[in-house]
C-alpha positions in Angstrom: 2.1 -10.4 13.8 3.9 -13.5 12.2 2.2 -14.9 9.0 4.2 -18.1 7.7 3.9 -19.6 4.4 4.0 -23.1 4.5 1.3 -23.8 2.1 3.8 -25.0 -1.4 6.9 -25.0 0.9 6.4 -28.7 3.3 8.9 -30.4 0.3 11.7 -27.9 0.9 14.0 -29.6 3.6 17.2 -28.3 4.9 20.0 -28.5 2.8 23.2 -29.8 3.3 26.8 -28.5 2.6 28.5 -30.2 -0.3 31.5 -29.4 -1.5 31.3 -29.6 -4.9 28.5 -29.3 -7.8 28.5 -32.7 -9.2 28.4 -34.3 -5.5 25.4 -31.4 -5.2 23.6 -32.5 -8.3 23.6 -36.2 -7.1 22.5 -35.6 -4.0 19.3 -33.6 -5.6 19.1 -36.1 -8.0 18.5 -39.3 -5.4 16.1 -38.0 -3.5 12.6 -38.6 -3.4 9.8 -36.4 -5.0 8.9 -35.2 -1.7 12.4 -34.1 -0.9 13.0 -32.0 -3.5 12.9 -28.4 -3.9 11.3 -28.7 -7.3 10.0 -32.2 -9.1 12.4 -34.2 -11.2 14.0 -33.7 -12.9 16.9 -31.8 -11.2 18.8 -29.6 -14.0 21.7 -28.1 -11.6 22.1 -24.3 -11.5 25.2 -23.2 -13.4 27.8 -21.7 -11.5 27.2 -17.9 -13.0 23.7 -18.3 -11.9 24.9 -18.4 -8.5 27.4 -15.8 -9.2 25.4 -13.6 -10.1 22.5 -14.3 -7.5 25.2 -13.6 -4.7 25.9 -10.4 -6.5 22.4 -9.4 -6.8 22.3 -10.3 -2.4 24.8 -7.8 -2.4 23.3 -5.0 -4.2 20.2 -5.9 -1.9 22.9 -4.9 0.6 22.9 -8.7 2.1 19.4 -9.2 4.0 19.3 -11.8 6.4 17.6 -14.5 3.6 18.8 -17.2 2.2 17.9 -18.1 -1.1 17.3 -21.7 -1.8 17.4 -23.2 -5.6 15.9 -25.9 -7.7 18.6 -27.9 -6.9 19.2 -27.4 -3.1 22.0 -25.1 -3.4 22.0 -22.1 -1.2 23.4 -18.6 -0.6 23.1 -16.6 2.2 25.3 -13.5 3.2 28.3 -14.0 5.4 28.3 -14.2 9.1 24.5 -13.8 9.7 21.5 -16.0 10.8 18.8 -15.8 7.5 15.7 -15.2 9.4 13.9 -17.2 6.6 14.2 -18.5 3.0 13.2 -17.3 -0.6 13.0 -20.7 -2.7 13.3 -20.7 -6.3 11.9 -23.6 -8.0 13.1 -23.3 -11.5 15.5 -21.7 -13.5 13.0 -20.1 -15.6 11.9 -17.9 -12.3 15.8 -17.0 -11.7 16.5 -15.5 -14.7 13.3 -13.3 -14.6 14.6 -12.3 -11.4 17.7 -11.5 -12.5 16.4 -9.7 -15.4 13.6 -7.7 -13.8 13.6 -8.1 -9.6 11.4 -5.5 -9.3 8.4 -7.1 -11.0 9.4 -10.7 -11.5 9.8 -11.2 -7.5 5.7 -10.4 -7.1 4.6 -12.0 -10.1 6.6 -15.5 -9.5 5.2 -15.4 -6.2 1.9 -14.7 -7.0 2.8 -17.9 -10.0 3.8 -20.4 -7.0 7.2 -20.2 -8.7 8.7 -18.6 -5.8 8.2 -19.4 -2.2 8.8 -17.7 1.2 9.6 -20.2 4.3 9.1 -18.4 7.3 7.5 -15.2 8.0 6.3 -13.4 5.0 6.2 -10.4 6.3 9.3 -10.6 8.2 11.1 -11.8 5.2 9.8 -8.8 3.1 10.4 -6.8 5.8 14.2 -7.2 5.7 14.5 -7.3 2.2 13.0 -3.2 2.5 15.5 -2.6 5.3 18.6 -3.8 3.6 17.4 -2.3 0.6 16.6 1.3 2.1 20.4 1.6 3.8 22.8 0.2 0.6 23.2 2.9 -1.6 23.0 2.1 -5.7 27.0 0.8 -6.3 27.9 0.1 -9.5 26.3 -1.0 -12.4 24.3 -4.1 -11.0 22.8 -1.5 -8.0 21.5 1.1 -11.3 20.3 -1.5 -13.2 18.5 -2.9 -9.7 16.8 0.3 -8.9 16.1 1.9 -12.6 13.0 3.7 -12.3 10.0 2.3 -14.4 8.1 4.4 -16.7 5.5 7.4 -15.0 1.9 6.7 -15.7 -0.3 9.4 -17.4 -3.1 10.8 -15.0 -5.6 12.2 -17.7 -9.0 12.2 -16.7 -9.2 8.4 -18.8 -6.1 7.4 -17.7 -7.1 8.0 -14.0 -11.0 6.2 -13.9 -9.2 3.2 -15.5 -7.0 3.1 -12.9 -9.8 3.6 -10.1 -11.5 0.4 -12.0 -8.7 -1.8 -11.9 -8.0 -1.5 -8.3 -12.0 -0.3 -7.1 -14.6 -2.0 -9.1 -13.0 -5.6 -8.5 -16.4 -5.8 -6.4 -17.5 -4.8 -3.4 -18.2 -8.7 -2.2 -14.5 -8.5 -1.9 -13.4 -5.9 0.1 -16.2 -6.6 2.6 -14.2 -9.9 3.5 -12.1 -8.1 5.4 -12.2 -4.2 5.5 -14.5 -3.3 8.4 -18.2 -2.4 8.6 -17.9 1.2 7.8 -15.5 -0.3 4.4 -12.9 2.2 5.4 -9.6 1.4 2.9 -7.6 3.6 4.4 -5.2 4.1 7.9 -7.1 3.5 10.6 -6.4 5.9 14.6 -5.7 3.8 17.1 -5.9 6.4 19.6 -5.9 3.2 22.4 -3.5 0.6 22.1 -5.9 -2.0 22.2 -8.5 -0.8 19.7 -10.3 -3.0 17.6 -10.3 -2.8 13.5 -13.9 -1.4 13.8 -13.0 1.0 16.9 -9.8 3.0 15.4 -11.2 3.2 12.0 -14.3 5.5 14.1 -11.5 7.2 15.7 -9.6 7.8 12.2 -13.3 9.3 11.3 -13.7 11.5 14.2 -10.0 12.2 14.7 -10.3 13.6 10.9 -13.4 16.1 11.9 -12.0 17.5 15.2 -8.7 18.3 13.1 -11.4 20.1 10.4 -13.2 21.9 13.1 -16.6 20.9 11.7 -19.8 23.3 13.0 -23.4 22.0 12.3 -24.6 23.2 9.0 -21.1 23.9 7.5 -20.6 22.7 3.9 -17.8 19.8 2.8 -16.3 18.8 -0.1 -14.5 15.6 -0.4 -12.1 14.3 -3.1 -11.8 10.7 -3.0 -14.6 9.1 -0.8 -14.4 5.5 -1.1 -17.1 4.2 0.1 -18.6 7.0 1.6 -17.9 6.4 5.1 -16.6 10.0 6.3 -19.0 11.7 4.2 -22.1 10.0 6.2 -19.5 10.4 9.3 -19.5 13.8 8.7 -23.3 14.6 8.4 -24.5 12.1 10.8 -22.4 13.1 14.0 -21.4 16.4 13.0 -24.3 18.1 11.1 -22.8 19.5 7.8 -23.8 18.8 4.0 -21.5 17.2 2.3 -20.9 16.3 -1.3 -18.4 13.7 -2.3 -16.1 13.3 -5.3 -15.0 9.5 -6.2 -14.3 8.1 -10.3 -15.3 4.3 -8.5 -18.8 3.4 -9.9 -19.3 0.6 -7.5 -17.8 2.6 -4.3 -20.7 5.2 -5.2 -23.3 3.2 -6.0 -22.3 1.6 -2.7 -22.3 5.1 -0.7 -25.1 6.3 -2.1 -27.2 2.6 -1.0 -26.1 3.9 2.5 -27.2 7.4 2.3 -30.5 6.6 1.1 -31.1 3.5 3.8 -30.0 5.8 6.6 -31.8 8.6 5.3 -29.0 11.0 4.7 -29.5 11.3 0.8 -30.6 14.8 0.8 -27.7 15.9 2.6 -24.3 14.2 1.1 -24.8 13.7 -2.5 -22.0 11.3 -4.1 -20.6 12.4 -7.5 -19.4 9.7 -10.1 -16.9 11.9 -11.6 -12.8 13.5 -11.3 -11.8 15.8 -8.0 -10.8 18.5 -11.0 -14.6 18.8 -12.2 -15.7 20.2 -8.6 -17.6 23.5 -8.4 -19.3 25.6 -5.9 -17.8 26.7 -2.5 -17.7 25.1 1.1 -16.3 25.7 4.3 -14.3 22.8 4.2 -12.0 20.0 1.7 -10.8 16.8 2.8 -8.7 14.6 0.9 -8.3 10.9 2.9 -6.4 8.4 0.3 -6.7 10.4 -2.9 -3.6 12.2 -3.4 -1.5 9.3 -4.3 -3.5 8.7 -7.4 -3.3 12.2 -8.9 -0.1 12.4 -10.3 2.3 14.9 -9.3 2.2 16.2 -12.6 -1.9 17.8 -11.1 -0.7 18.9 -7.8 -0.9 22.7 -8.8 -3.7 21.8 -10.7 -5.7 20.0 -7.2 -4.0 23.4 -6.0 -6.3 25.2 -8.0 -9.7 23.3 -7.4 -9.4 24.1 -3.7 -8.6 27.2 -3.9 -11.9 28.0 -5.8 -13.9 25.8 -3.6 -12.7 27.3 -0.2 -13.7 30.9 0.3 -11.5 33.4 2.7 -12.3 31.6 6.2 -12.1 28.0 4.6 -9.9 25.5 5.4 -8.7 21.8 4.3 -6.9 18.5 5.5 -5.4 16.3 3.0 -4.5 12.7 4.2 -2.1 10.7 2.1 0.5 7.9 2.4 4.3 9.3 1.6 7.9 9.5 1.9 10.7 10.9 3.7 12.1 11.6 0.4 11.1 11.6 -3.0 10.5 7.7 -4.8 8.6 6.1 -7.2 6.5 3.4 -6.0 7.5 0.0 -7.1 7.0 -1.1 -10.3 5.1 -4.6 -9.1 2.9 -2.9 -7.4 2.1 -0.1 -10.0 1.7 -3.1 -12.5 -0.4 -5.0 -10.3 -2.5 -3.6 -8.0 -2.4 0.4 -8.3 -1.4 1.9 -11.4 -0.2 5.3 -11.6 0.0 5.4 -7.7 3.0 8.1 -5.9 3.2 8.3 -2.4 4.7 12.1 -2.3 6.7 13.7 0.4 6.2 16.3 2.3 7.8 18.8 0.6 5.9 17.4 -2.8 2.6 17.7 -1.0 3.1 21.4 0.1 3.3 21.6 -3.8 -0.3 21.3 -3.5 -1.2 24.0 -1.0 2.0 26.5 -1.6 1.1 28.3 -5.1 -2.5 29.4 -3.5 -0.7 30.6 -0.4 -2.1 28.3 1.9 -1.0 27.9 5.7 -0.5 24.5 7.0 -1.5 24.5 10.3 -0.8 20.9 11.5 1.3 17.7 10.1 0.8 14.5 11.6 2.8 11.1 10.8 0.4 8.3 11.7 2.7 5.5 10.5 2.5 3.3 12.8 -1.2 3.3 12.9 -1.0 2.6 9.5 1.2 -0.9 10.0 -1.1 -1.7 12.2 -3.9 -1.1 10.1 -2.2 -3.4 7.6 -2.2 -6.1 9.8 -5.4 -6.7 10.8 -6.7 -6.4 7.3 -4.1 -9.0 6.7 -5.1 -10.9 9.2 -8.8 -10.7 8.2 -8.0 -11.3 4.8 -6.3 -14.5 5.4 -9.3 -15.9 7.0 -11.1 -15.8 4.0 -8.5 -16.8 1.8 -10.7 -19.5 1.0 -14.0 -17.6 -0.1 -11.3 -14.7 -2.1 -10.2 -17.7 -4.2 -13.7 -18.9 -5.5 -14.2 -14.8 -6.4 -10.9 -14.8 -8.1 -8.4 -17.5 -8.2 -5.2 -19.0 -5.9 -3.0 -16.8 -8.1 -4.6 -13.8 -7.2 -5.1 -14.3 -3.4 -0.8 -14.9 -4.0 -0.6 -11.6 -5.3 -3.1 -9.7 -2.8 -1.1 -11.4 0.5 2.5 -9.9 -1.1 0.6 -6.7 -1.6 -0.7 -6.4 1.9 2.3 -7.9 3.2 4.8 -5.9 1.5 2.7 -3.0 2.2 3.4 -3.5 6.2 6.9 -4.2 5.8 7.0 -0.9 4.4 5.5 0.8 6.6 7.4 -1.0 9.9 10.7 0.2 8.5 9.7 3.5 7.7 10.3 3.4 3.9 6.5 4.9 3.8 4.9 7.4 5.8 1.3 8.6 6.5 0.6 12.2 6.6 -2.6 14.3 7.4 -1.6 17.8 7.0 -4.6 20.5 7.8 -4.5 24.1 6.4 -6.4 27.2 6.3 -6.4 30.3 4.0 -3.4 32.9 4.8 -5.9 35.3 6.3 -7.8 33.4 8.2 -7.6 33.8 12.0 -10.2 31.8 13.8 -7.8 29.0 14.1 -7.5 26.9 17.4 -4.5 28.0 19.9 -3.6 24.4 21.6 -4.2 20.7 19.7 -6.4 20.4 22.5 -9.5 20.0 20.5 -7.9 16.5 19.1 -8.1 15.0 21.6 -11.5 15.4 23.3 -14.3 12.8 22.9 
């Protein structure tokens, strides 16, 4: 998928070599206001500004951008094509850069202060490989990656974060997640599925792995909008009651139970994963575990294993890491606070202490990039109808989101794992993987 932002960046032209400032400042300086990089009048970027911008490209370890100021001066690593540029319009946005890259590049794009010509994602893309293979030299690469402050994930702490990211309105997310409003990696277990077909498949590809019977009980931890739970009784015929802080994703589900008359057996709870009781035969957990904290893995730990009793058994579905990371700090600022995509290793800290077997790991990245991309895709279309809900500024901030979110998931600097397990005693487990893969 190429998505190109030209919408702010038609006045920036190619730019010349010149040798020398002054003759660089003059040339800014006559042309016209459509010309120029950024209106008149032209204040030339000092020479440690552009210093310490090259420096910063090499702590990036040199992507393949070029980065384009106010004034039409460029840098660009040695010896390699850019495969598009990152234009700063004033100097105001380069020192916030330099101060705080992490945040500031997000928020000045989101502002208009910043601008991508070429590929968005492709741009963003390179940035994450570059970044992911140069190791933190010296003390411009510590500063670069210092890690930002964890988030608490108390029972407050954790609905508010569920209400700045879910209860935006439901209007919104119906622009372009699919009819069943699934917000999470879709199964594209044919190449050329569509959005509404793989997200079934996810939904189905989820049960076969759980080894649902009619008349089974599930508990679910997280259910957005309550499209696995009705999955779940509808084709599979087992109750189901459904976890989820969100107070419009429930009222939401619980609409849809009630219309297709399955309110009497999923019931949709407004409240936190660790306030759960009874017992079932199964939990799932699809998109939920990056928002507990890693601080209340043992304590998840400890709600399954009083839900589940001796022949129970469990899936949890999350999107991780090859190794332990933070998230970035942009992105916990701005659109999911307190969120940690774990690793493996961290998730088994979930299922280890109650002696849990993990029968099965799948990595469904790429299903996850392209996931990405056609709710990018979607979302793009109605860009227009997003920014008379919100604002320009905020459909900015939701196109880096999604966009960044693909390029991380094409270079592999996140993962997507669904990891099924079963008490230590129990036995009536399937021999092949053959059950996965039967319609």
């Amino acid at each position: 998928m190429k998505f190109t932002t030209q919408d702010h960046d038609a006045a920036v032209s190619t730019v010349p070599v010149v040798s020398s400032d002054k003759a660089m400042c003059e040339l800014s300086a006559a042309r016209t206001d459509s010309q120029r990089v950024d209106g008149p009048p032209v204040r030339c970027s000092s020479g440690i500004e552009r210093w310490l911008l090259r420096q910063v490209l090499t702590a990036c370890g040199n992507p393949a951008i070029r980065f384009v100021l106010w004034d039409g001066q460029t840098i660009a690593p040695p010896d390699r094509e850019p495969i598009g540029d990152v234009v700063i319009r004033d100097r105001a946005t380069l020192h916030r850069l330099l101060v705080d890259a992490d945040v500031a590049f997000g928020d000045s794009y989101s502002d208009g202060t910043l601008e991508i010509r070429g590929s968005l994602v492709d741009v963003l893309s390179e940035i994450c490989a570059a970044w992911d293979r140069t190791p933190p030299v010296g003390l411009l690469g510590r500063i670069l990656r210092r890690p930002h402050r964890r988030r608490s994930h108390s029972l407050t702490a954790s609905r508010d974060s569920v209400h700045h990211h879910y209860d935006i309105g439901n209007d919104f997310y119906k622009l372009w997640l699919d009819e069943r409003m699934q917000y999470t990696c879709a199964y594209f277990a044919e190449p050329t599925f569509t959005l509404e077909q793989a997200q079934l498949a996810k939904l189905d590809h989820v049960c076969r792995k759980l080894q649902l019977k009619p008349g089974e009980s599930v508990v679910e931890a997280g259910c957005g909008w309550g499209g696995l739970a009705l999955r779940m009784a509808e084709r599979y015929g087992v109750s189901v009651r459904a976890f989820n802080l969100s107070r419009e994703q429930v009222a939401y589900a619980r609409e849809l139970a009630r219309s297709r008359g399955l309110a009497r057996r999923v019931e949709f709870v407004e409240d936190d994963y660790r306030n759960m009781t009874g017992k079932y035969d199964a939990f799932v957990s699809v998109g939920m575990l990056e928002h507990v904290g890693l601080e209340n893995y043992g304590e998840l730990g400890r709600v399954i294993d009083r839900s589940l009793p001796p022949s129970g058994r469990g899936l949890l579905h999350a999107i991780g890491r090859n190794s332990p990371a933070p998230i970035d700090a942009w992105t916990d600022k701005r659109i999911f606070p307190g969120a940690y995509p774990p690793s493996i290793r961290e998730m088994l800290g979930v299922l280890e202490p109650a002696r849990f077997s993990v029968l099965d790991v799948e990595n469904l990245r790429p299903h996850y990039a392209r996931t990405l991309e056609l709710w990018l895709e979607r979302f793009e279309r109605a860009a227009g109808k997003v920014a008379s809900m919100f604002d320009t500024r905020f459909v900015r901030m939701w196109r880096m989101y999604l966009s960044c979110s693909i390029a991380a998931f094409r270079v592999g600097e996140l993962q997507l794992f669904q990891v099924v397990f079963a008490r230590e005693s129990n036995s009536n487990i399937p021999w092949t993987r053959k059950h996965l893969y039967q319609t």
